[in-house]
Structures are given as C-alpha cells and as structure tokens.
N, C-alpha and C positions, 0 to 999 in steps of 0.2 A: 231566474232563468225563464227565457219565453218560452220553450216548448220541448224540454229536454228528457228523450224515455228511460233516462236515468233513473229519476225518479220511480218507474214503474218498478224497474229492476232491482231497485234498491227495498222495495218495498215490502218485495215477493221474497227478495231474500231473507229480512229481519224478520218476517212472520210466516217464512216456510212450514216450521215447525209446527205450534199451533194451529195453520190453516189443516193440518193431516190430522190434528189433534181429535177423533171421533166423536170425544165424550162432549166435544164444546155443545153449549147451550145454545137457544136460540137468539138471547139477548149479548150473547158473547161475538156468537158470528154476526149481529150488526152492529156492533162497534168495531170491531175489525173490519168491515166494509164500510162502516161511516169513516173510518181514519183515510180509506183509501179514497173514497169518493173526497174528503176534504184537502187531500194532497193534491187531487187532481184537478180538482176545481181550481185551487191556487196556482197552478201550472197556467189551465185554461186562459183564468184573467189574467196572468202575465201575458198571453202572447195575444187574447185580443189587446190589450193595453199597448203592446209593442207594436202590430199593423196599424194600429191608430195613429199613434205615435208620428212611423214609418211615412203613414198619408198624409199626415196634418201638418209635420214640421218639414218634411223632405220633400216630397215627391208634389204635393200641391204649390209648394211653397216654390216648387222649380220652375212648375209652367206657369206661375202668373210673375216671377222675376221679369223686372223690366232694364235690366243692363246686368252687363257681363260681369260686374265687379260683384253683384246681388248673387250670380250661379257660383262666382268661385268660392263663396260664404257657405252656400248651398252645398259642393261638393266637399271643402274640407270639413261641417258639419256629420256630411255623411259617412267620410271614412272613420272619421274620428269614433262613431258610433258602430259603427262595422266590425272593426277591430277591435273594442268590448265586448262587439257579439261574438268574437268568436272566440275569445280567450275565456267567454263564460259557456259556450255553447260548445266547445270544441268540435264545428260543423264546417267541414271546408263545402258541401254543396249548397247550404245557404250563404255564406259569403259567395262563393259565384253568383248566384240568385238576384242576394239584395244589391249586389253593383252593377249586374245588367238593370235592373230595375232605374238605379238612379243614375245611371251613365248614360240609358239608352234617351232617358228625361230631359236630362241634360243636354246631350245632341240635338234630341227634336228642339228644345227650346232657343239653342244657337240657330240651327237652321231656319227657322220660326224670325226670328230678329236679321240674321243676313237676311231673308228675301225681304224682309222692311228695307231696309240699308240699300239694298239693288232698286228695289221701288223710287225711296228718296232720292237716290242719286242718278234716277233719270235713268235706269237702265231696263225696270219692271219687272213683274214676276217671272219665275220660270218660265220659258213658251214652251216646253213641252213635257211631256212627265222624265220622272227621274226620280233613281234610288238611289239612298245615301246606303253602302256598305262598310259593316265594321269586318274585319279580318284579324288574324293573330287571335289571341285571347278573345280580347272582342269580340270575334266573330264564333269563336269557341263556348261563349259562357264559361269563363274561365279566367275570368279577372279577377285581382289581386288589390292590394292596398295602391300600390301604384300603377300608373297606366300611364302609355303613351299611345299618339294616332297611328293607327293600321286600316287606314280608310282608301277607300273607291270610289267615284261618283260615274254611272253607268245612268244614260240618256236616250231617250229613243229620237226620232228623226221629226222635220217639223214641215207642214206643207207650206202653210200660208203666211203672209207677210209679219213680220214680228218684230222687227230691229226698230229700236225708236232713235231720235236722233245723237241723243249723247252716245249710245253704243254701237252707231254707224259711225261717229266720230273717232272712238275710242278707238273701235278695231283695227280702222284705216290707219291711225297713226304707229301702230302696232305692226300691221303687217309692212305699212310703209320701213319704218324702220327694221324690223327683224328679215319681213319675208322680201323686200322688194320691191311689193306693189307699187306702182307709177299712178294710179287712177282711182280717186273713191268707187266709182263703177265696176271698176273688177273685184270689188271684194264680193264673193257670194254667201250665199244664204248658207251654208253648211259651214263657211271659215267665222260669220258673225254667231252663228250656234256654240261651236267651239271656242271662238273668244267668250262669249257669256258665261259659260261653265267655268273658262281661265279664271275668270277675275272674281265668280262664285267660289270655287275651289280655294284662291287663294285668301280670301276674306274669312274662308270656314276656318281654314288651318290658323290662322292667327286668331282670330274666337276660342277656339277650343281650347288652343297653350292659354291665352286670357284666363279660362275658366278652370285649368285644372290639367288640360289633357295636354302633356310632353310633348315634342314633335318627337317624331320616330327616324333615330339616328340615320336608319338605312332609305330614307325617303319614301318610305310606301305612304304616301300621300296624296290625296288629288292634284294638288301643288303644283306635284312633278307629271308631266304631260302625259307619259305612260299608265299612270293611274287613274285617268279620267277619259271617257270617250263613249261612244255610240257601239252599240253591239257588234257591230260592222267593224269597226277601229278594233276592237279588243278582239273579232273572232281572227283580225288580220295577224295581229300581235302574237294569237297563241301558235296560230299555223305557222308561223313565220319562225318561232322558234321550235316546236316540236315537228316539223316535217325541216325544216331547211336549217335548222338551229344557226339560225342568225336574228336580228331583228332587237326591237331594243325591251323585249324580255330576255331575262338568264333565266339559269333553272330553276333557282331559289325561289322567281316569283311565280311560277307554275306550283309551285309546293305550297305559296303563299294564300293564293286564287281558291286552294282547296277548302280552306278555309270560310269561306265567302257567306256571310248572313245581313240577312236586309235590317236595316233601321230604321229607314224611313224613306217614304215614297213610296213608289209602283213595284211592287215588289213581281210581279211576274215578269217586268223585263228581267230580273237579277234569274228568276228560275230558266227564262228561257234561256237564257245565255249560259247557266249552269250545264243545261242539259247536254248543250250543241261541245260546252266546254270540255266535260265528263267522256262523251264519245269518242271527241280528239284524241285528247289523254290516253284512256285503256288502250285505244286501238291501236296504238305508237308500241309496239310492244320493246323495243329498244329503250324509250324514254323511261317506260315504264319498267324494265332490269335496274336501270340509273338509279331510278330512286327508292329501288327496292336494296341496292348496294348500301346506298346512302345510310341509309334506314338499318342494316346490320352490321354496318363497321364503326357502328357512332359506339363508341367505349362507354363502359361506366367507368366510375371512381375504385372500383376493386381488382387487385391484385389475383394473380395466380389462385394464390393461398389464403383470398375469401380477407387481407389486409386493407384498409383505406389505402389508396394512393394520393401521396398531397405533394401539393406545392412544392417543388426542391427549393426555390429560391423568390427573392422578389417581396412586393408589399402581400403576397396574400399567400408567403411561406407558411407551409403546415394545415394547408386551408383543401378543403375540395369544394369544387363548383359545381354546387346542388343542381344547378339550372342544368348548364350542360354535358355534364356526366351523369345524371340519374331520371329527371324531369322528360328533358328534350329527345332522348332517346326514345323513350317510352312514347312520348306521345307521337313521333314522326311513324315507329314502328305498328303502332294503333291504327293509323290513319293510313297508310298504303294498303293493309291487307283490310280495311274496312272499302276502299274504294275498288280494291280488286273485286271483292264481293257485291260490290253494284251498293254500296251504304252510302248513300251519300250525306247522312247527317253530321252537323261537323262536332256534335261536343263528346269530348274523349270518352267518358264513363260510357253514353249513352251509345256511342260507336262500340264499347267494348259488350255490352249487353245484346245488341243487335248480332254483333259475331256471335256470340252463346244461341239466340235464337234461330241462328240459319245452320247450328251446328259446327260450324267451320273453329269455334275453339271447346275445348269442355268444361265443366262446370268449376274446378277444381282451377284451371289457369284463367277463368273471369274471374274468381273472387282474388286471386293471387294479383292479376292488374290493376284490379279498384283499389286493393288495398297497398300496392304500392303506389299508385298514381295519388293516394291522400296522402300519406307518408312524406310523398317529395314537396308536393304546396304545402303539406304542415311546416315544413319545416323554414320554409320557404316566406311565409306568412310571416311566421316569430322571427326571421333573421331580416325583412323586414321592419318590422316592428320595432327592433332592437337598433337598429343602424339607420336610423331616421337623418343622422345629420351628414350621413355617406352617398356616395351617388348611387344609380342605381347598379351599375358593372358589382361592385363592393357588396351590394347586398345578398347577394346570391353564394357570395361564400361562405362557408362556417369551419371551425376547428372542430374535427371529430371527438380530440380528448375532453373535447366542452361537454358532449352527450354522455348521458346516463348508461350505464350497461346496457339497458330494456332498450333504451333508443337508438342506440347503435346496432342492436342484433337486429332491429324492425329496418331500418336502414339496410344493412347486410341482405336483410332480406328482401325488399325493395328491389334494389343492384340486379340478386340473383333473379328475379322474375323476369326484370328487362334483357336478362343476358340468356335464358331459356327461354321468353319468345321472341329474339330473335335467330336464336338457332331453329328453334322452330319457322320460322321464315324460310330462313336457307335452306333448311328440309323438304318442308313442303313446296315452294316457291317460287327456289330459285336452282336449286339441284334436282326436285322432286316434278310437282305437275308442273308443265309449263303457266307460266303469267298471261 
C-alpha cells in the first residue's frame, strides 16, 4: 500500500499493551520503536515508489504523447491503475486527486495538439486568450473511474486584425450558408472570432471521446453554441435567464455554471465572469427559492420506516439508484447553502468544511456529510468496477440485498444525513431566515 495510516493504527493497537508496560527495559523500548520505525519506512517507499511511478509512466508520458491514439493508452493505463489504488487504499479523496491529476493532463495535452491541427490547417493559433473549463465532476474534483465531457470554452475579445485566409474562407461559407450573409465583407471580426472557437470547440470534443473522455449526453459541451462564447455572450445568457427566464439557458445549466473550474488557459477571465456570474444568481432571490426547492425535494432511497425503496419493476427491479437517490441529493443540497454563504469553492467535502468554519453548520453534521458523501462514491466506485461491460445509466444501480449488514446500516445512514440537512435547509432557509 502507498501510504495507508492503517498501518499506524494497527500497530498501536498490537503493542498497546506493552507500550504501558513500565517495567520494559531500554533495549526493549527500541525494538519496539525500531519495528515501528521499519513499518513505516516500508510504507514510505511504497508511496515515493508510487509518485514515481505516478510521474514517469503517466503523467510525463501524457504530455510528450504525440497522437491521440498514444493518450487513450495513456488514460486506460491510468484508470486501470487507479482503481487498484483504491480497492488497496480504500481512499475515495485520492482517487478524486490522482484523476484530476491525469485528466487535467490529458486535456492540456488534446488542447496542446488541436491548436497544432488549427495551425496546419491554416487557421493559426488562438488570437486571443481563452479558458478551457471542466464542470460536473470535473469541475468538482470529483471524478470517478468513468468520465464524460462537461466542458466550457470562455474567450475574451480581440482588437487587431487576426483572420487569416482559409478562416475568412471558412467563416464566410458558413455564415453564407447558415446565417445568410450575401458578401465575404460583411462578415466581421467578432462572427470570424466566434467561428474560430466553432471549429476549435468542435475538434476538442472529438479529441477528447478519441482519447477516453464520453461526450456528455445532455450536451454541455463547447460543441453546442450555448457553451462557448465571450464573457459578454455568457453574462447575456445568464441575465436572459435569471431576470427574463427565457434565453437559450434553462435552470439546469445555471446549477451546472456552479460548478465551473479552470483547466487551462487565462484563468481570470473564468474568475471574473464567476464573480459578475455569482452576483446575478444570489441577487435573483426567486431563482434562488427554485433551487433551494430543488435541492429539498430531491428524495432518497428510504422509505418512511428507514426501508430501501427499489425498483418495482423493469431491467433494474430491486435495485436503487445510488447516484440519484443518495449521491446527487447531497451534493445539490451541499452547494446551494455553500453558495448562499458567499463559498464559492466547488469541491463538495471542501464546501462542506468551509460551512463548519463560517459556523453556519456544526461540527457533528460536517463529519455526518463527509461521511456520507464517501459512503455513496464508495459505493459507487465498486459498482463501477463491477459492471464494466454495462453502460454507464446501469452502473449506478445496485441490489441492496447484495450488501453486508454493516453496509447497508452505513448506507441507512448516509440516506438519513441527506434527509436532515435538507430539513435543515427548509428550517433555516426556506421557512426560517430569508435567502
């Protein structure tokens, strides 16, 4: 094992006794300290052995891959490795850890090879800065054996001449066809901006599935037009749905935005747009009831009587959906009353930690959320793991009578946490101080 304080514990316990022992001698208490010092040394070089490892076969080996077929080698070595580590380490925060590590890698290095690809084909490098954002999971540090794309591509504005001729070419045929335009001359500098990110965007998203990374069923993709644009474009998008709720955001993707962590690029356009973004939001206090609703009527898997509720019928009879009845709940409920509170970091544990430090939950209901918030990716993880040749809807289900006593009360218990703070919610929040 690379670095597991098991060991420590296991160690204190086999020689409790003894350690209290008064009468021990002095050559006695250092061998008992030399056994300890040799456990731990062995611990030690496992885990520089493992960073090594980590660097030299993965993470080095990503950014000097020279084709996309090189990275998908690259990522299923990594999970493949990942998922040993956790079934020997039982550590869901370094699995989040070591796949931001090799995913965030992994993007930079698509990104790195599309602007080659845009270069060669005559179109050139970015003209202006720009951030690649992960969202969902990804943007969470919160990834999992599998992944799909929850990405944003957010650009800032460009003064001076920049279009070279194949992507004055390109555009024009473009807009010719789509938009209308009658005239290469009418096309301007801010629609040839926009096409260049079009056809950037749409080159990433096919790279990424290349390499490993799902497209994301619901489109939250650059791809799609709504997830790529200029801060200006996006602050239009969010006003247009949180003051006029029209525009071509829905709610969902305002919940999604929350999410929102840089990967690569100019990372303070992504802050300043969070900031302008964040103000919106709270200030909407109607918008903000919505997803506080949201956030308390999202059900667990438990019955009345503290029972699982499963499946009545269908391919996933007898089954509950760890994702959406235990998981999802918890983390939507995490992140409104973290944003209420001006928290704007997005990864769940660490939102929930930040509530314990501003007071606003107590110490007693933070360790009750950690410990169910691991409870549901544990489980989540192994079924997973288990259902490798299922998609991924399937993997997220499991038979309660499959778990052990012990796992099913930690489960039960789990449930109950997410269902007392969201009463809590409602108390304080939505019945209690106003939002």
């Amino acid at each position: 094992m690379a670095l597991n304080l098991i060991t420590l514990e296991n160690f204190l316990a086999e020689n409790k006794e003894r350690m209290h022992d008064k009468a021990l001698l002095r050559h006695e208490r250092y061998r008992i300290l030399s056994k300890l010092r040799d456990k731990l040394q062995h611990s030690l070089d496992d885990y520089i052995r493992f960073e090594s490892e980590l660097s030299s076969l993965v993470v080095d080996k990503i950014a000097s891959s020279k084709t996309f077929q090189d990275l998908l080698l690259c990522h299923k070595r990594a999970v493949a490795g990942i998922e040993k580590y956790f079934f020997e380490e039982d550590t869901i925060v370094d699995v989040h850890d070591l796949f931001r590590i090799v995913r965030d890698g992994l993007t930079i290095r698509v990104i790195e090879l599309v602007e080659a690809e845009m270069e060669n084909e005559g179109y050139g490098y970015p003209p202006t800065n720009f951030v690649w954002v992960g969202m969902g999971s990804e943007g969470r540090d919160e990834q999992t054996l599998l992944t799909d794309q929850d990405n944003m591509v957010l650009y800032g504005e460009v003064e001076d001449e920049f279009a070279t001729d194949p992507l004055k070419n390109a555009c024009y045929e473009y807009l010719k066809n789509d938009k209308g335009v009658g005239n290469p001359k009418e096309v301007t500098k801010k629609q040839l901006l926009d096409y260049y990110f079009k056809v950037f965007a749409e080159k990433m998203v096919e790279r990424l599935h290349e390499v490993g990374f799902e497209k994301c069923k619901g489109g939250v993709m650059p791809s799609n037009e709504k997830w790529r644009g200029s801060i200006d474009q996006f602050r239009d998008r969010l006003i247009q749905r949180i003051t006029y709720e029209k525009g071509i955001f829905e709610t969902l993707d305002i919940i999604i935005l929350t999410d929102a962590r840089p990967i690569y690029g100019d990372k303070n356009l992504l802050n300043s747009f969070r900031q302008e973004f964040f103000k919106i939001l709270i200030d909407n206090k109607a918008v903000m009831k919505d997803l506080y609703e949201s956030a308390v009527l999202m059900p667990t898997a438990l019955s009345f009587f503290g029972n699982f509720k499963t499946e009545k019928s269908g391919e996933h009879k007898d089954m509950i959906n760890i994702k959406l009845h235990g998981w999802a709940p918890l983390i939507l409920a995490v992140r409104m009353v973290a944003i209420t509170n001006e928290i704007f970091e997005t990864n769940t544990l660490k939102r929930v930690k930040l509530l314990r430090e501003k007071n606003v939950i107590r110490k007693e209901m933070e360790a009750d959320l950690i410990d169910a918030y691991l409870i549901f990716v544990k489980f989540r993880l192994q079924s997973q793991s288990n259902n490798k040749d299922s998609n991924q809807a399937n993997m997220n289900f499991l038979f309660p009578r499959n778990l052990s006593d012990d796992e099913q009360s930690k489960l039960r218990k789990a449930m109950r946490t997410v269902e007392s703070f969201q009463k809590f919610i409602q108390e304080r929040l939505l019945f209690g101080q106003p939002i």
